[in-house]
N, C-alpha and C positions, 0 to 999 in steps of 0.2 A: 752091075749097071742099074741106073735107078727108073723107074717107070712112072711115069706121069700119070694120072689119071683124074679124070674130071666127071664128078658127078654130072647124071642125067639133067635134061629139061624139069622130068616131073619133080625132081627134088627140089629142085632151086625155084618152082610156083608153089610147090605145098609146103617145101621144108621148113621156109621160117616163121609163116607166121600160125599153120595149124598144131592143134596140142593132141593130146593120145584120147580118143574119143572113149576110150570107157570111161575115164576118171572123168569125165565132163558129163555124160549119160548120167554116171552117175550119180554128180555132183546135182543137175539138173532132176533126175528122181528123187533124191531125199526133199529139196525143195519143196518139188509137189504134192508129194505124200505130207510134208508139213503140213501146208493148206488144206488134201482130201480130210487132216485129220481134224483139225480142226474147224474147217465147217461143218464136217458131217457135227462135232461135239458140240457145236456153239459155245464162243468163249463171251459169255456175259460179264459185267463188274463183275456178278456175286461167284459168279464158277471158280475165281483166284480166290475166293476164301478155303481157307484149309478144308472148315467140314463140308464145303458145296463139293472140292474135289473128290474129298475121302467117299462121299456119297456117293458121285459117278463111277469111279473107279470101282467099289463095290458092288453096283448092280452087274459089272461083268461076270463074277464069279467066277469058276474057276480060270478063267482068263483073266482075271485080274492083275497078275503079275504081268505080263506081254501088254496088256492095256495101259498100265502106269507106263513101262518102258517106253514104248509107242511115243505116248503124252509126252513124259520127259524130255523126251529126245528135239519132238516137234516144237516143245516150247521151248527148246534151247535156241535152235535154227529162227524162232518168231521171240524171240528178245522175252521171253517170259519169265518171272522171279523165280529161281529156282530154289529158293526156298523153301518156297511152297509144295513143292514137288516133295522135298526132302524131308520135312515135315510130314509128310501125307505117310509116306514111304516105311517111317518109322511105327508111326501109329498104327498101319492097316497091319504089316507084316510083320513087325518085333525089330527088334536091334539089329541081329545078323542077317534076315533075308530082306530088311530094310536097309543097311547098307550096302549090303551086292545092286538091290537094283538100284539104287543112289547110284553107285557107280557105273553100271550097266547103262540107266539112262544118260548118263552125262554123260562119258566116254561117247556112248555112240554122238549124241547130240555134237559135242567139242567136234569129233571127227566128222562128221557131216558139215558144220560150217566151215573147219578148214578146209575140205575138199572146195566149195563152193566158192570159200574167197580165191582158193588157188588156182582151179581151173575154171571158171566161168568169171571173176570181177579184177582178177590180178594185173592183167592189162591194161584196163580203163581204170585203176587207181594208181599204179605205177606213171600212166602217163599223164599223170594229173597231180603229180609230186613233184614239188624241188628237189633239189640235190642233199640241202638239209635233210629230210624223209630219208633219202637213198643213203646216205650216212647213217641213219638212226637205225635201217632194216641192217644193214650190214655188220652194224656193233651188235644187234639181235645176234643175228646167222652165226658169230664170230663164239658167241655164248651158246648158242644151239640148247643143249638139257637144260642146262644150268639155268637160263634167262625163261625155262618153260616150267619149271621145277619155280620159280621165283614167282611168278604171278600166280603160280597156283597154290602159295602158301600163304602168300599176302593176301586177306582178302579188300586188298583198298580196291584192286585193280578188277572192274566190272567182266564177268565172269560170259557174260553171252558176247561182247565186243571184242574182249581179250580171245577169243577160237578165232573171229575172221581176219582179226588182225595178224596173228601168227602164219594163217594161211597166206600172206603173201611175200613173207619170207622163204629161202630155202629149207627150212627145217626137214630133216625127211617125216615121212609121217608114220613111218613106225616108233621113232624115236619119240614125237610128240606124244603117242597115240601112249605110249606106254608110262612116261614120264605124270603126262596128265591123270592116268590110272593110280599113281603109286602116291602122287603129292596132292590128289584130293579126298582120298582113305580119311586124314583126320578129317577132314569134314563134313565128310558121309558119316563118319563113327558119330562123331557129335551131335549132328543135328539127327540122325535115327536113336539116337538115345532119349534124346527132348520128345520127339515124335511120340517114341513108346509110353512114355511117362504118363500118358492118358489125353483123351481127348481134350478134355479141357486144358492142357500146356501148348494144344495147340494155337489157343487162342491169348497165350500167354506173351511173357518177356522172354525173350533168344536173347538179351545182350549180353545174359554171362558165357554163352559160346564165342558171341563176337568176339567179345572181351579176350577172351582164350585163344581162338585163332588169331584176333593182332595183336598178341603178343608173344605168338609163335612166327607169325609175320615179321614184328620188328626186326627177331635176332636175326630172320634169312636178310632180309634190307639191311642190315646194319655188317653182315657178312658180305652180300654179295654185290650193295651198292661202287664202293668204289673202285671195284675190278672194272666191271660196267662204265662208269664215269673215264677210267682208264680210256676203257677202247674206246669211247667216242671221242674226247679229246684229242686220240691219237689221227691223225691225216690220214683219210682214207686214199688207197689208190688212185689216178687217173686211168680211165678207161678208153678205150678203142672198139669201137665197132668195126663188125665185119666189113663191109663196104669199106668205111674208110681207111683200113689197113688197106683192100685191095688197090683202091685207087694210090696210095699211098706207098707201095713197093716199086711203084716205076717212078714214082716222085723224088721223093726224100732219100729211099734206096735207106731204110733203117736196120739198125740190127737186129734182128728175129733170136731170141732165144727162149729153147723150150726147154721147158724143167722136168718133161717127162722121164721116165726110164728109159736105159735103150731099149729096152725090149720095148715098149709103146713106141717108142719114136720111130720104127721099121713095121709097127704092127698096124693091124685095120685101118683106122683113123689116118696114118701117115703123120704128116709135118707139113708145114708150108714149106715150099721152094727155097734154099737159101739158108734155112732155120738150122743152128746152129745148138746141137745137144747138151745142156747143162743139168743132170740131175738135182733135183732141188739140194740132194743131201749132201751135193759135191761144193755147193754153191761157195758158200764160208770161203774155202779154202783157192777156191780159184776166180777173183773178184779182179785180179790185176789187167787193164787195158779191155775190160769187157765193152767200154764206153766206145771205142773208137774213136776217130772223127769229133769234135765237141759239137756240130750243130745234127747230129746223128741222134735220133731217139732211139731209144734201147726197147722194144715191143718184148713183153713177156707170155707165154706161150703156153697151156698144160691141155690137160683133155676137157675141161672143164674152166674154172677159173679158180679154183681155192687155191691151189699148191702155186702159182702166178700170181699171187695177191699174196702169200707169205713170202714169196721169194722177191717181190716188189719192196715188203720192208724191211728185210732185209739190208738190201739194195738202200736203200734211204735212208736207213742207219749209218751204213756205211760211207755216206757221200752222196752217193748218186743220185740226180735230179729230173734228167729228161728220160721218166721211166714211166712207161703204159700198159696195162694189162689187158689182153684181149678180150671183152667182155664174151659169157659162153665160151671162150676156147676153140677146140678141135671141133667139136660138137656143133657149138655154133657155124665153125667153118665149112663143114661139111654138110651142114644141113643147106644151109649156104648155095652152091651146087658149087664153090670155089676148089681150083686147082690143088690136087695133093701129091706131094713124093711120097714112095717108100724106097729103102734101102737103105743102105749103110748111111750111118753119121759124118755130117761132114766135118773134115777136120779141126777140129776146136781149136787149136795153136792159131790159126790164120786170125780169129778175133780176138780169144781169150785168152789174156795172158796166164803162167804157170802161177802166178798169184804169188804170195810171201812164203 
């Protein structure tokens, strides 16, 4: 027998629109610390010159290396040329312990401005995008490594804008966090080498690095551009918000199908009311009379929204038109404070045909 249950008052005031307070605390301390850091340092024109840096950084002594990091990181988060950093890095410390903190600084800095765009500006830039935008973040999300592995080899693409921007895609952020570590190595290696080369290189030509890295750039663009081009060209899903599916099932009365597992579709989360079990991996084979009804939308359904978005094109491959994906999911729904079953699957034969 299947059990109804309807989340609380407090979920359905706090659910949807608060985010998980450390990653925002968080996101919110790195900011600040940027600023303590750089007032206490004062950034004048001359302090962006290589030797004004190398100076300050050296009167820390043996903190010097925690002090560059520091720096690095703050002037990633405050738009500052990281060049110059990188430069510094090679000079003070040599090749090898000038690339770790090359990397150390950046890494952290990259990962602090995603934090910041993701959890404190991701709202008020989301709701301040067209559709075009929301297409453009999705063909991202859809490349995940690959699209963060790309900017980080090209270096056309601005390096302090390119962190907040990523932050407002789904990326996870260990995957960023690790990717951006491993595809900006060549150019910690590079520019800690020019560094070391002597003081005076600092005050030199870098274009034979540039040179170097865009033309390690090129072959990733020339590899990875029309995969890319691909998915944005391709139609992205139509989406469903929570609300208006609710309003929306005593309306239209549409088909609800979820692509979770059975094992999900009975577990925690539950299922909407009515929702009708299709594992994504069953989909291919059982497509026949899924539509119903022709003035019947077909709502698609996971714990989230990824596996609903591949089983939407799918689905549009294959014919079908009047198809919406629940934007968030289960997730979304439950946060929600909307109605969930659990139990058994309801009979799939009653909507889904045995397919070909």
């Amino acid at each position: 027998m299947k059990r109804l249950r309807t989340q609380g008052a407090a979920g359905s005031r706090f659910g949807r629109k608060s985010k998980p307070l450390r990653p925002v605390a968080c996101s919110l301390f790195l900011l600040l610390s940027a600023g303590v850091i750089v007032a206490v340092v004062g950034v004048k024109p001359d302090w962006l010159e290589p030797a004004a840096l190398a100076g300050r950084v050296e009167e820390a002594g043996i903190w010097a290396p925690l002090i560059f990091v520091e720096l690095y990181a703050a002037g990633t988060l405050l738009f500052l040329p990281g060049s110059v950093f990188a430069l510094v890095a090679g000079a003070l410390f040599g090749p090898v312990w000038g690339t770790l903190l090359n990397l150390a600084g950046a890494t952290l800095g990259a990962s602090g401005a995603f934090l910041i765009a993701r959890y404190v500006a991701s709202d008020w830039v989301r709701g301040r995008t067209g559709p075009q935008a929301e297409r453009f973040i999705r063909g991202i999300e859809a490349e995940g490594w690959r699209f963060v592995a790309f900017v980080r080899l090209v270096p056309l693409f601005p390096f302090n804008l390119t962190n907040y921007g990523l932050g407002l895609t789904r990326i996870p952020l260990l995957l960023y966090v690790v990717t951006s570590l491993v595809c900006m190595a060549p150019g910690a290696v590079a520019y800690s080498w020019l560094g070391h080369a002597g003081r005076s290189a600092l005050a030199g030509d870098a274009s034979a690095i540039r040179y170097g890295l865009a033309a390690l750039g090129l072959l990733a663009a020339i590899a990875f551009l029309p995969r890319l081009g691909r998915r944005l060209r391709r139609r992205g899903p139509r989406w469903i918000e929570v609300d208006e599916l609710a309003d929306g099932l005593a309306e239209r009365h549409p088909t609800v199908v979820d692509v979770h597992s059975p094992d999900e579709f009975v577990g925690p989360l539950g299922h909407i009311a009515g929702a009708v079990n299709l594992p994504l991996g069953d989909l291919p084979g059982r497509m026949g009379g899924i539509n119903g009804p022709e003035d019947r939308p077909v709502i698609l359904v996971c714990r989230t929204d990824k596996r609903s978005t591949d089983a939407a094109a799918l689905l549009r491959e294959a014919g079908f038109r009047d198809l919406r994906v629940l934007r968030g999911g289960m997730e979304a729904w439950s946060r929600a404070g909307r109605p969930i079953e659990q139990g058994a699957p309801r009979d799939r034969s009653a909507v889904i045909g045995e397919g070909p």
